[in-house]
N, C-alpha and C positions, 0 to 999 in steps of 0.2 A: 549626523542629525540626532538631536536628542530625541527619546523616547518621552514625552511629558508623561505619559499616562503610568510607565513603569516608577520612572521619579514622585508621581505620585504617590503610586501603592505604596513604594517605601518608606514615606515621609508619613502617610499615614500609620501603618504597623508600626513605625519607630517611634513615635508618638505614643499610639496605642501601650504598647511596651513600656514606655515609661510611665503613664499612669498607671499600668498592671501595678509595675515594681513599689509605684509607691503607694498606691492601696492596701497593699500585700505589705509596706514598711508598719503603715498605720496601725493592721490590725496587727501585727507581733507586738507592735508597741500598748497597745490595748491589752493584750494577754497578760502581757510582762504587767502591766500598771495593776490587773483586776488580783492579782498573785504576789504570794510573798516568795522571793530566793527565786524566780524563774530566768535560767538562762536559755537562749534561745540563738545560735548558732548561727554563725552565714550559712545563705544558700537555703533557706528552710524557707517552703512556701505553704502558708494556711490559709484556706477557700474558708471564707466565711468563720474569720477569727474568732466572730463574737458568740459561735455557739463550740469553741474549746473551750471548757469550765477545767478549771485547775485551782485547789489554792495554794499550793507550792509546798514544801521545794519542788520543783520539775527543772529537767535537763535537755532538751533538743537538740541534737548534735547536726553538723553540715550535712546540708545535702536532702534531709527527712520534707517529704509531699504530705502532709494531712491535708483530707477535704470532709470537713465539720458536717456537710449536706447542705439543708436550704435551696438547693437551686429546685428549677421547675423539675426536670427530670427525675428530683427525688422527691417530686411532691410537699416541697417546702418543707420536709420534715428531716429530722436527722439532728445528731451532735457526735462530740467525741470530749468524756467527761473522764479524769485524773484523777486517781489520789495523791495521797501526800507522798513525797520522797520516790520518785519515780523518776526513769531516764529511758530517752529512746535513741540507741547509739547511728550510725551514720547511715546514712541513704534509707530510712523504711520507709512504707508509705504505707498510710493509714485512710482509708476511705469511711465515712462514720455516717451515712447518707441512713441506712438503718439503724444507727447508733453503736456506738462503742465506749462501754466503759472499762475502767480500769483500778481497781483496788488498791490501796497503799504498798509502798515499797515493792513497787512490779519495775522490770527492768526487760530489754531486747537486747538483743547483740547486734551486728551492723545487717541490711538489707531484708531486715525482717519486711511481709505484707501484711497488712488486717485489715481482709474487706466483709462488712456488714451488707452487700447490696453484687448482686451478678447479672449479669444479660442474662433473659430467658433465651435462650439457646434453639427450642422449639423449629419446626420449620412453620409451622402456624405465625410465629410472631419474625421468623429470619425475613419473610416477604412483604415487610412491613416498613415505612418510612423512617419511622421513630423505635428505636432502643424501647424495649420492653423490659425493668427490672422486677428481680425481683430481691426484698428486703428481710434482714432475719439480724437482729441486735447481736451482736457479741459481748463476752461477758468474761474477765480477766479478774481471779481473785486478787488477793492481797498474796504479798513473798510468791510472786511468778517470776520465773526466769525463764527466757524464749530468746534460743541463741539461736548465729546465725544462719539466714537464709531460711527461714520458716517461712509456710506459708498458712494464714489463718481464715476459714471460712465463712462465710456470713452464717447467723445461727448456731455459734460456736460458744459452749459456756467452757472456760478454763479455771477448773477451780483451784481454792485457795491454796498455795506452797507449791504449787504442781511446777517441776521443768521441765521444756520438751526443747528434746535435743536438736543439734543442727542438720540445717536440710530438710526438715519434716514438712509434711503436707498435714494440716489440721480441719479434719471432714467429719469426726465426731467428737461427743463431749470426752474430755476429759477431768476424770473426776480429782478431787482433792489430793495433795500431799503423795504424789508418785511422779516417777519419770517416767516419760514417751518419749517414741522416737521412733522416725521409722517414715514410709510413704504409700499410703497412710499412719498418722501416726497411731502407734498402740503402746498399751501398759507394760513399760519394760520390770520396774520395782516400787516399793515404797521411797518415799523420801522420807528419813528423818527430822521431825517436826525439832529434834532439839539443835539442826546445823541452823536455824533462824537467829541471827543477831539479834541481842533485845532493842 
């Protein structure tokens, strides 16, 4: 005997699923149109394309989750804004629900995270129906390099020339033009301002 109600469900989420996919085509393609040189990878899904601001070159490699914000749960607020010539290597995911920017010629290595927005954790809010976040902007200078497996905190300024090594957990600021690294990450040395390509 057929189960009609299971053939249902299915037929519904497979549906579902396909208009995700091509909502989700629409807005990369929207990205790509608002930007000059922007390539943008299989397998790359963007919540709410139309509040990624870039105007290119940008690079997206396979696999990368950005969520721009907009929905109700972030209070309709949120983006995640690029500069010029910047690449975000395979699998990151980028949450921008607090906002995320990112200053010219910044770069990731493959599974980096940058979240702007966390669960209050509380047992005040754990007893609660609904997710309680809370939101704090991140802030990536220009000439970043943030290899892999980083993980980046809401409320985090990275400033400008700074690298922070692989593996790190990033939970406070990091200031200009040195290397981090570490869990949490701390100030290993200077970086010299003249290894920057002009």
């Amino acid at each position: 005997m057929i189960d009609v109600a299971s053939v249902w469900r299915t037929a519904r989420r497979a549906v579902h699923d396909a208009l995700w996919r091509v909502e989700n085509l629409r807005g990369i393609a929207g990205v790509e149109a608002r930007g000059r040189d922007i390539e943008i990878r299989q397998n790359v899904v963007i919540v709410n394309a139309e509040r990624l601001i870039c105007p290119g070159p940008l690079r997206i490699e396979h696999g990368c989750f950005f969520h721009c914000g907009g929905n109700s749960w972030s209070n309709f607020q949120g983006e995640i804004r690029i500069g010029r010539g910047c690449w975000f290597s395979q699998n990151n995911v980028v949450y921008g629900a607090g906002g995320v920017e990112v200053g010219d010629h910044s770069g990731t290595g493959p599974n980096v995270m940058i979240f702007s927005s966390r669960d209050n954790y509380s047992m005040a809010h754990a007893r609660k129906d609904l997710i309680v976040h809370h939101f704090g902007p991140v802030r990536i200078g220009s000439h970043v390099r943030i290899f892999s497996n980083v993980v980046v905190g809401p409320g985090i300024t990275i400033g400008e020339g700074a690298v922070i090594g692989a593996n790190s957990l990033v939970l406070r600021d990091i200031p200009p033009w040195v290397i981090a690294a570490g869990s949490p990450a701390r100030v290993l040395r200077p970086r010299d301002k003249d290894s920057v390509d002009p």
